[in-house]
C-alpha positions as CSV (number, residue, x, y, z in Angstrom):
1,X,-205.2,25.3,-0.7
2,X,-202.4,27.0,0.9
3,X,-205.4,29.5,2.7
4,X,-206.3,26.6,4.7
5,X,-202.9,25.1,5.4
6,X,-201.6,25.7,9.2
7,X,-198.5,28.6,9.0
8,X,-194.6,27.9,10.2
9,X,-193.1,30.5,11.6
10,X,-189.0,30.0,11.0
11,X,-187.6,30.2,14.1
12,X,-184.0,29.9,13.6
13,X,-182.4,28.5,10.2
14,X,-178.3,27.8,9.6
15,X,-177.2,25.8,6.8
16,X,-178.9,22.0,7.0
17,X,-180.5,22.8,10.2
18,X,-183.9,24.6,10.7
19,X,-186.8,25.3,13.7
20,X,-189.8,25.9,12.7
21,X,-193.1,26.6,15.0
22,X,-196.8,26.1,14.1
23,X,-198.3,28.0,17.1
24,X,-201.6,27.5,16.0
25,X,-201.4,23.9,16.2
26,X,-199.5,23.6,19.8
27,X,-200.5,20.6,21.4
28,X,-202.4,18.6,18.5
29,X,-200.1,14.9,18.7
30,X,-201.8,13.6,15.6
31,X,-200.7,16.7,13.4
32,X,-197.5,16.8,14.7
33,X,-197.0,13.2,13.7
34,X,-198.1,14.0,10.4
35,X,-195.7,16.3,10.0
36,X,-193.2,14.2,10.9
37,X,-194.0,11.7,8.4
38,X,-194.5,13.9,5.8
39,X,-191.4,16.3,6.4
40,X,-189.6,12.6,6.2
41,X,-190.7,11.3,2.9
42,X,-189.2,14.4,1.2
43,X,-186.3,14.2,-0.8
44,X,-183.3,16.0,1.1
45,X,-184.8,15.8,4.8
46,X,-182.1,13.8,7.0
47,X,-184.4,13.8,10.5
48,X,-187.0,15.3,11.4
49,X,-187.9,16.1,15.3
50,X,-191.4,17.2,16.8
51,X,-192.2,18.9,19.6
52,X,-196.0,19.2,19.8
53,X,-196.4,20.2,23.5
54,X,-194.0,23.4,22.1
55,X,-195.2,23.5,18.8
56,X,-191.8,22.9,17.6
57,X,-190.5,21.3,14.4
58,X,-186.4,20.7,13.8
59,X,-185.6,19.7,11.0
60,X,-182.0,18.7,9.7
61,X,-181.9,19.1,5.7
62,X,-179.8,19.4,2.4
63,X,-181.6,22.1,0.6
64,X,-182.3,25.7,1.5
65,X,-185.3,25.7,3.9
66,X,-187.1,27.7,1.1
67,X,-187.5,25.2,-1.3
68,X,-188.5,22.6,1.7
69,X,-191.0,25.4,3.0
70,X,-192.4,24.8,-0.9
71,X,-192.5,21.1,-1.2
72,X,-194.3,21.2,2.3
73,X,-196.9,23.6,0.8
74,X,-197.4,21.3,-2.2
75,X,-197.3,18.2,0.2
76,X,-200.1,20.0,2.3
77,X,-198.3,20.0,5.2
78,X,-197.8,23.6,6.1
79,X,-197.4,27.2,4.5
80,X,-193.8,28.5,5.6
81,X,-194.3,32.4,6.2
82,X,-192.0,34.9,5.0
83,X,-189.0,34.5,6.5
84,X,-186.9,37.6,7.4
85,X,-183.7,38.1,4.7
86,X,-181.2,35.7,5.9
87,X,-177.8,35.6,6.4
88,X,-175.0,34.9,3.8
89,X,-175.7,31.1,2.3
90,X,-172.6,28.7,3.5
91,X,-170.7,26.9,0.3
92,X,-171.9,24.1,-0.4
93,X,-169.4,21.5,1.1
94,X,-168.0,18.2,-1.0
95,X,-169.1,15.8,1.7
96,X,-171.9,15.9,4.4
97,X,-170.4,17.0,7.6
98,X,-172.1,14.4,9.6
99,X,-171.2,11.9,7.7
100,X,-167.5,13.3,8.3
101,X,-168.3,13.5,12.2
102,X,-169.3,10.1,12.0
103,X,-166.5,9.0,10.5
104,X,-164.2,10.8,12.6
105,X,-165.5,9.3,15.5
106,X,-165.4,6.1,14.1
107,X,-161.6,6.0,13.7
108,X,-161.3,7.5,17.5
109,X,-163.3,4.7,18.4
110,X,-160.6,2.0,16.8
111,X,-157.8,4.2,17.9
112,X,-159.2,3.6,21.4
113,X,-159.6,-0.1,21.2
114,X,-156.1,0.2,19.4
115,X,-154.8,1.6,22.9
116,X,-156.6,-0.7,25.0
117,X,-158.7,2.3,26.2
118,X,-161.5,0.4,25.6
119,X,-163.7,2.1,28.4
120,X,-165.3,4.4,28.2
121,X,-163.0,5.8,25.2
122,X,-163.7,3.3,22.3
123,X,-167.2,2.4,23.8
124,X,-168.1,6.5,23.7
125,X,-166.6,7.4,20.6
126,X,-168.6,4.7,19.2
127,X,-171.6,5.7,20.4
128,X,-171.7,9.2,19.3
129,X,-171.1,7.8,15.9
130,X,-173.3,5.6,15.9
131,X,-176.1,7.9,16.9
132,X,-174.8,10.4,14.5
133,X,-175.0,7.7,11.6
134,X,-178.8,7.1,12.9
135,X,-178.0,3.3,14.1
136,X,-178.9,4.0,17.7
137,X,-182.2,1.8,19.1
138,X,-183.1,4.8,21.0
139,X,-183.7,6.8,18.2
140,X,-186.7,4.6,17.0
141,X,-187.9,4.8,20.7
142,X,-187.1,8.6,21.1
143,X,-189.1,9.3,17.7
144,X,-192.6,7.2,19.0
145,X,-192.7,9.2,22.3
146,X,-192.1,12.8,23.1
């Protein structure tokens, strides 16, 4: 099965964030979407972004891209080519960083208000973490459309 799968090349990887491209596939909207869904229902995948006019997949994840590249191989999504060796793993941290950023600008949004510095201080700082959290309407509308 995994002859006939499409192949990701890993484009760039740090810890919880990877690009991945499917050049074979550039340009195909339906696959891409696919992906997307796919990629999504998988345990440890926070968001997943497509880019099929670039061939492009970003995905923001919890476990090493190697064990996603797997479960998308057994999920017949894609085979993940051999990636060169890569560079020293990052701990493992005792809280998710964006859910720290989100926090963080949480309390810089009430610290605002607090100040009266309600715009655009508070209403900024509340944005970002909104958007970080994954609250934002235009994140629905950004994932429909390219």
């Amino acid at each position: 099965m995994a002859d006939d799968l499409p192949v990701a090349e890993l484009v760039h990887s740090m810890p919880g964030r990877a690009r991945l491209r499917i050049a074979e596939r550039r340009g195909d909207t339906v696959f891409f979407a696919a992906i997307a869904t796919g990629l999504s229902a998988l345990p440890g995948i926070y968001h997943v972004d497509v880019r099929p006019f670039t061939g492009s997949i970003v995905i923001s994840h919890g476990p090493p891209i190697a064990r996603i590249g797997a479960a998308a191989e057994q999920a017949g999504l894609f085979a993940l080519a051999e990636a060169a060796e890569e560079a020293e793993d990052w701990p493992e941290l005792p809280i998710d960083p964006r859910l720290a950023m989100t926090l963080g600008l949480g309390l810089v949004a009430v610290w605002q208000l607090l100040r009266g510095q309600i715009f655009p201080p508070a209403v900024t700082a509340a944005w970002y973490a909104a958007h970080l959290a994954g609250w934002s309407a235009f994140d629905d509308m950004h994932d429909d459309g390219e």
